[in-house]
N, CA, C and O atoms as CSV, one atom per row, in Angstrom:
chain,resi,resn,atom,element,x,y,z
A,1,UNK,N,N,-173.908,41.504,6.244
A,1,UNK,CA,C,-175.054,42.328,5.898
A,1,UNK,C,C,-176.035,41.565,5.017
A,1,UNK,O,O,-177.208,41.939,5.036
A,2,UNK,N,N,-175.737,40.687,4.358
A,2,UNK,CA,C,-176.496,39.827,2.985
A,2,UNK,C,C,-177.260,38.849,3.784
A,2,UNK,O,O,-178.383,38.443,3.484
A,3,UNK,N,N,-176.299,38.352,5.248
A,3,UNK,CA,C,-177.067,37.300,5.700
A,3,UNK,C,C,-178.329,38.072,6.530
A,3,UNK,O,O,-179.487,37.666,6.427
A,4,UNK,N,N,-178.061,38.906,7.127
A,4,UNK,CA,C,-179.279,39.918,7.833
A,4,UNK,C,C,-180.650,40.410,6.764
A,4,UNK,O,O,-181.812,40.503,7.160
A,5,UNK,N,N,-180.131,40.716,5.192
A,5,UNK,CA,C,-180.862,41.191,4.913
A,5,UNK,C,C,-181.662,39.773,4.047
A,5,UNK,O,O,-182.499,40.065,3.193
A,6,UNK,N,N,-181.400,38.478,4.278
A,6,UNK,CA,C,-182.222,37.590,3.716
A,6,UNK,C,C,-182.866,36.838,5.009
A,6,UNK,O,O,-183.953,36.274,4.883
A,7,UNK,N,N,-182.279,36.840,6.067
A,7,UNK,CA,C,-183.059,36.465,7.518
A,7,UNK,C,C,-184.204,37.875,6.982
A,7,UNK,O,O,-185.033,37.417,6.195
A,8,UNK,N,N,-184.357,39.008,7.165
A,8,UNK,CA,C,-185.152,39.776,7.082
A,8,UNK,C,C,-186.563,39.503,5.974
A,8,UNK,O,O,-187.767,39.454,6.227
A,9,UNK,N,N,-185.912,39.379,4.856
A,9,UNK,CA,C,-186.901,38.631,3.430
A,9,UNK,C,C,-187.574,37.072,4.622
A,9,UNK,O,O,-188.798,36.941,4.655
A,10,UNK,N,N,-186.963,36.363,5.216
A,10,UNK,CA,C,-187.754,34.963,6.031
A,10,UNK,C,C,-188.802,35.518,6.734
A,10,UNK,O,O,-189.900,35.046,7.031
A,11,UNK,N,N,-188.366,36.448,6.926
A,11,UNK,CA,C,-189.154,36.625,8.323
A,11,UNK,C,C,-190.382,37.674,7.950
A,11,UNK,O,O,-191.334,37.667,8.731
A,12,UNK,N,N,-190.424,38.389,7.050
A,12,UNK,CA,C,-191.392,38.853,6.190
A,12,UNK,C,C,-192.429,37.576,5.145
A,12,UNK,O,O,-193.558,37.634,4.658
A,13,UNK,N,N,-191.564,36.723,5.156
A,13,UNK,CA,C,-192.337,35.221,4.692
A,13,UNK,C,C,-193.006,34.442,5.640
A,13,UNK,O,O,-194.052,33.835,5.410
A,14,UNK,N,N,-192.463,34.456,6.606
A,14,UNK,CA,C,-192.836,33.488,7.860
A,14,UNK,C,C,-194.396,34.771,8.336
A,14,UNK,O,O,-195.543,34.362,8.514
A,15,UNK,N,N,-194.022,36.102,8.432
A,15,UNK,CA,C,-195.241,36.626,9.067
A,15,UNK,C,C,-196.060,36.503,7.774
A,15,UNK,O,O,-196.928,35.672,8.043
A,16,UNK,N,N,-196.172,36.786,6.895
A,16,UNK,CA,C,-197.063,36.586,5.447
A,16,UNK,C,C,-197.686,35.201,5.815
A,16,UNK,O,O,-198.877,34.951,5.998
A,17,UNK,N,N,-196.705,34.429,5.876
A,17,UNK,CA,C,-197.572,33.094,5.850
A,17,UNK,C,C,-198.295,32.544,6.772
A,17,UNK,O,O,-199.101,31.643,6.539
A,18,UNK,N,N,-197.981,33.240,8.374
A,18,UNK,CA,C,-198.428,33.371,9.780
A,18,UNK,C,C,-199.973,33.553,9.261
A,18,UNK,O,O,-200.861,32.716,9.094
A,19,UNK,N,N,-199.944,35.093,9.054
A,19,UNK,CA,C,-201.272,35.786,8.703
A,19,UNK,C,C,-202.605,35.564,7.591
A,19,UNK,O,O,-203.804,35.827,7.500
A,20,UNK,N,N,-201.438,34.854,6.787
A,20,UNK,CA,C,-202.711,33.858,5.699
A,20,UNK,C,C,-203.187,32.436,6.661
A,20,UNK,O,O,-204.360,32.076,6.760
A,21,UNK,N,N,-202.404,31.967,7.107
A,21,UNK,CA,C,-202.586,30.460,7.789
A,21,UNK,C,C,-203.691,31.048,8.710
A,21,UNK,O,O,-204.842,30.614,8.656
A,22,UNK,N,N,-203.228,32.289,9.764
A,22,UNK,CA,C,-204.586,32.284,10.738
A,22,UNK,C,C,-205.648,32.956,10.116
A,22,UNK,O,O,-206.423,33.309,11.005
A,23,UNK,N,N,-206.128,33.364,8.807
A,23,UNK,CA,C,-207.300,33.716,8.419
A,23,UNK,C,C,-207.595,32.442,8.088
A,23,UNK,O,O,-208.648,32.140,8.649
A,24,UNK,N,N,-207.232,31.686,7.541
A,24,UNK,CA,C,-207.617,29.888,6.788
A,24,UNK,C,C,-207.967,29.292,7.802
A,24,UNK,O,O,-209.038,28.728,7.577
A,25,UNK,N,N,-207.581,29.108,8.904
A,25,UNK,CA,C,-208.128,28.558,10.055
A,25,UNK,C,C,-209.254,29.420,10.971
A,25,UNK,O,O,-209.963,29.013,11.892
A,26,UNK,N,N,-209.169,30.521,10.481
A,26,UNK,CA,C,-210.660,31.007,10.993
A,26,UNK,C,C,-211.560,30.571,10.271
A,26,UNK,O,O,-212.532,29.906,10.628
A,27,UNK,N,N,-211.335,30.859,9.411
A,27,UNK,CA,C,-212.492,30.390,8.328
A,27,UNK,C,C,-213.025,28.759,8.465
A,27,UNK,O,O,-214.155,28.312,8.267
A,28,UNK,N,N,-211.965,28.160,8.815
A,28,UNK,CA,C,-212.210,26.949,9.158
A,28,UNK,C,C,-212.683,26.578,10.759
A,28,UNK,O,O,-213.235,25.517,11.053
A,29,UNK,N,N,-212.397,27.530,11.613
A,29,UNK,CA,C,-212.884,27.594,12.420
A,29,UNK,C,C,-211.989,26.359,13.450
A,29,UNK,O,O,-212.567,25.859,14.415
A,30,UNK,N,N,-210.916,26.070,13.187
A,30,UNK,CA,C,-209.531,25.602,13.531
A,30,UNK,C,C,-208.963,26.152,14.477
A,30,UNK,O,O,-207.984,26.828,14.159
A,31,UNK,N,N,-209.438,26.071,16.419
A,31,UNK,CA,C,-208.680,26.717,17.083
A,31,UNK,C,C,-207.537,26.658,17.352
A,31,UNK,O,O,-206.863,27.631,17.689
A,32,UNK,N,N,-207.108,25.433,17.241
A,32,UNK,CA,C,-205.500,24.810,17.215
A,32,UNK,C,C,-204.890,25.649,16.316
A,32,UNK,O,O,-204.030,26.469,16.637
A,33,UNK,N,N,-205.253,25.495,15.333
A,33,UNK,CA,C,-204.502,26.094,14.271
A,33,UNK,C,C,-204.293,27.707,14.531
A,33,UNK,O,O,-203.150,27.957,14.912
A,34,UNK,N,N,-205.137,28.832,14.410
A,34,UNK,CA,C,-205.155,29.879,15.562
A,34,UNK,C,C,-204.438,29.999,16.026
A,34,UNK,O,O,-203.657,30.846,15.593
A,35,UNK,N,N,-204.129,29.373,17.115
A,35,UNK,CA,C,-203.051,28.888,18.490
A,35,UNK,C,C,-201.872,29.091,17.464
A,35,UNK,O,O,-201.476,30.231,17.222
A,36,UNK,N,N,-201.376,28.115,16.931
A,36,UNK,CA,C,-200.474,27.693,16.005
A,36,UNK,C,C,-200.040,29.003,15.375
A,36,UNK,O,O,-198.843,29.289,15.346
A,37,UNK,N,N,-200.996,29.840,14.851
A,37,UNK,CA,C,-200.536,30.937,13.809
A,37,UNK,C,C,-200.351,32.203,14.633
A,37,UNK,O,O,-199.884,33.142,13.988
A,38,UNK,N,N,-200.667,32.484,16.170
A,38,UNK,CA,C,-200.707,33.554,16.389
A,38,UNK,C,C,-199.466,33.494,17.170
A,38,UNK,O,O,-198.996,34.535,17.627
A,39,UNK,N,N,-198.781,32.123,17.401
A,39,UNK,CA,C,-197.729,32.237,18.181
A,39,UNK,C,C,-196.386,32.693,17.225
A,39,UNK,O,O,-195.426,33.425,17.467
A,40,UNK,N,N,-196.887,31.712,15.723
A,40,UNK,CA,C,-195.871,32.047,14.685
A,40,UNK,C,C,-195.306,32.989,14.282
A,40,UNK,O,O,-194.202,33.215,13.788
A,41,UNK,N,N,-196.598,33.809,14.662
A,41,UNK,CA,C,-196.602,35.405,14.214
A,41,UNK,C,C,-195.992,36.144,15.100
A,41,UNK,O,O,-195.315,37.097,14.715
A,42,UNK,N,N,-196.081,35.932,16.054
A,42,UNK,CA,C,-194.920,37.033,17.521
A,42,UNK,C,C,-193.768,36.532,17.074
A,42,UNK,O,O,-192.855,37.297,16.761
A,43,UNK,N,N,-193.652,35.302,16.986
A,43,UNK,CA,C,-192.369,34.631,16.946
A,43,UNK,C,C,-191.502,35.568,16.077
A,43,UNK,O,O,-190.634,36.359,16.444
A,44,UNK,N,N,-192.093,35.195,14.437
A,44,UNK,CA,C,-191.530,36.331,13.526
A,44,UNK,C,C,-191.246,37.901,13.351
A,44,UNK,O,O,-190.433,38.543,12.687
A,45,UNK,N,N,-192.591,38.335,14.512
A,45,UNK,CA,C,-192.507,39.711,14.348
A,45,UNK,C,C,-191.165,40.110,15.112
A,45,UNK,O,O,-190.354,40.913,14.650
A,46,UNK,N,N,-190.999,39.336,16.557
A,46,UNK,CA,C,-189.468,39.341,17.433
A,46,UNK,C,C,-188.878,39.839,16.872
A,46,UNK,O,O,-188.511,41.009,16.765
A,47,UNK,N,N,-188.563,38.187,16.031
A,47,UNK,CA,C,-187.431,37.905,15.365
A,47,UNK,C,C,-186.939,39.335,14.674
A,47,UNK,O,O,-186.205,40.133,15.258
A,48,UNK,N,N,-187.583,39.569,13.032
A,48,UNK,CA,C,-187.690,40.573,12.760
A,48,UNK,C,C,-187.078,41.853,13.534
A,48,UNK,O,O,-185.958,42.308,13.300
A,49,UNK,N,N,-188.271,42.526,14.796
A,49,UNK,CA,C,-187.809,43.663,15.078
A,49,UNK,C,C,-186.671,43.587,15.812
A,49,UNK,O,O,-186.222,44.730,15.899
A,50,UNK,N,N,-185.807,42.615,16.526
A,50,UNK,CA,C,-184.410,42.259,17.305
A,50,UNK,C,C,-183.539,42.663,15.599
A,50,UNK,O,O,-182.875,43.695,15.497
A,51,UNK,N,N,-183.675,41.826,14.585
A,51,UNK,CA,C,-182.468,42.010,13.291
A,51,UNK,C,C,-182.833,43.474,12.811
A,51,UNK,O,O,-181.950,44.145,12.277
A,52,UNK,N,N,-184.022,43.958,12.973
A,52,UNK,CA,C,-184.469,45.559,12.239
A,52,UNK,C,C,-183.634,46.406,13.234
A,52,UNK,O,O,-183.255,47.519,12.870
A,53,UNK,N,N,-183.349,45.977,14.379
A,53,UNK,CA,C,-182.563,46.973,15.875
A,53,UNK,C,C,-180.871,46.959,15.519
A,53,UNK,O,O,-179.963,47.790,15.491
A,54,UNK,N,N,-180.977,46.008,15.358
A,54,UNK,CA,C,-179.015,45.328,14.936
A,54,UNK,C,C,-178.615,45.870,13.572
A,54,UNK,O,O,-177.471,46.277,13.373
A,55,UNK,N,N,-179.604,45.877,12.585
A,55,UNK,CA,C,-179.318,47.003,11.456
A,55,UNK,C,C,-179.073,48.409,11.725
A,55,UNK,O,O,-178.162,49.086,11.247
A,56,UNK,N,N,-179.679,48.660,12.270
A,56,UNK,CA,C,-179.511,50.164,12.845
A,56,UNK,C,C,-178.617,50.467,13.245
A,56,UNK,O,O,-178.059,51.445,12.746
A,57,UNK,N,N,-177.990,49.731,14.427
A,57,UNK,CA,C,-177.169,50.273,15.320
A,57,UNK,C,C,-175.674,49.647,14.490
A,57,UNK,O,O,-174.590,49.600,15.070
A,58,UNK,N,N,-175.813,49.347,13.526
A,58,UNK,CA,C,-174.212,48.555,13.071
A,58,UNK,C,C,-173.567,50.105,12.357
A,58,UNK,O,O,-174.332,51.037,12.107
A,59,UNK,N,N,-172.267,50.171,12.128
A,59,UNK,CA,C,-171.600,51.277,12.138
A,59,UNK,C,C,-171.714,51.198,10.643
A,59,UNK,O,O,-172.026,50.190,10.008
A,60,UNK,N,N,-171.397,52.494,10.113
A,60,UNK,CA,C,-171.721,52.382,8.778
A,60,UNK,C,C,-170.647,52.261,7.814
A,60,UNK,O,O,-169.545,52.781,7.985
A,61,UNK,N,N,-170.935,51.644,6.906
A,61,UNK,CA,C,-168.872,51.164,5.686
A,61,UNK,C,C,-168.107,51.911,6.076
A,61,UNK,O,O,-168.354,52.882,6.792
A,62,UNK,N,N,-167.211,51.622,5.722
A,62,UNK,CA,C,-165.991,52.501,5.793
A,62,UNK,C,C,-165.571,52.879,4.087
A,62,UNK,O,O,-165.074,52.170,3.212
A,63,UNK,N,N,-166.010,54.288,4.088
A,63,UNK,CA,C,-165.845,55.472,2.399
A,63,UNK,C,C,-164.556,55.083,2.481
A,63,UNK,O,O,-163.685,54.913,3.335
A,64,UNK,N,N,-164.814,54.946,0.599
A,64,UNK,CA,C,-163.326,54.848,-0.114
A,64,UNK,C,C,-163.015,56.019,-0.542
A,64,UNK,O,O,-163.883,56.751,-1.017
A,65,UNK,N,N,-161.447,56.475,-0.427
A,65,UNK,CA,C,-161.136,57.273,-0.799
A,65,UNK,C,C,-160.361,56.894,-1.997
A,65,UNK,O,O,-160.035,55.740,-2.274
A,66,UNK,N,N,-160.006,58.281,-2.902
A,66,UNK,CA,C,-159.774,58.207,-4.489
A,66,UNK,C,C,-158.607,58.225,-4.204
A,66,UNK,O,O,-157.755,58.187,-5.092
């Protein structure tokens, strides 16, 4: 669960940084770069919503009893 929920924190970094990179290259007017950031960005969002699906569906602890 710890490793899912820090892949999750990446991948909230990776799209953050997707979405700053392709405004910086607009601005710069950098189509490559564009290219570069909008693919990054599916990439992560995937990623993301495939581990946000696998959270869900995982069974939930097993309650301790007293």
């Amino acid at each position: 669960m710890y490793k899912k929920a820090l892949l999750n924190v990446f991948y909230n970094i990776g799209i953050f940084a997707a979405v700053m990179g392709g405004i910086y290259a607009f601005d710069r007017r950098s189509y490559i770069l564009i290219i570069i950031c909008i693919v990054a960005l599916v990439f992560f969002v995937m990623q993301k919503y495939k581990i946000m699906k696998e959270i869900k569906n995982m069974p939930p602890p097993p309650r301790k009893t007293k």
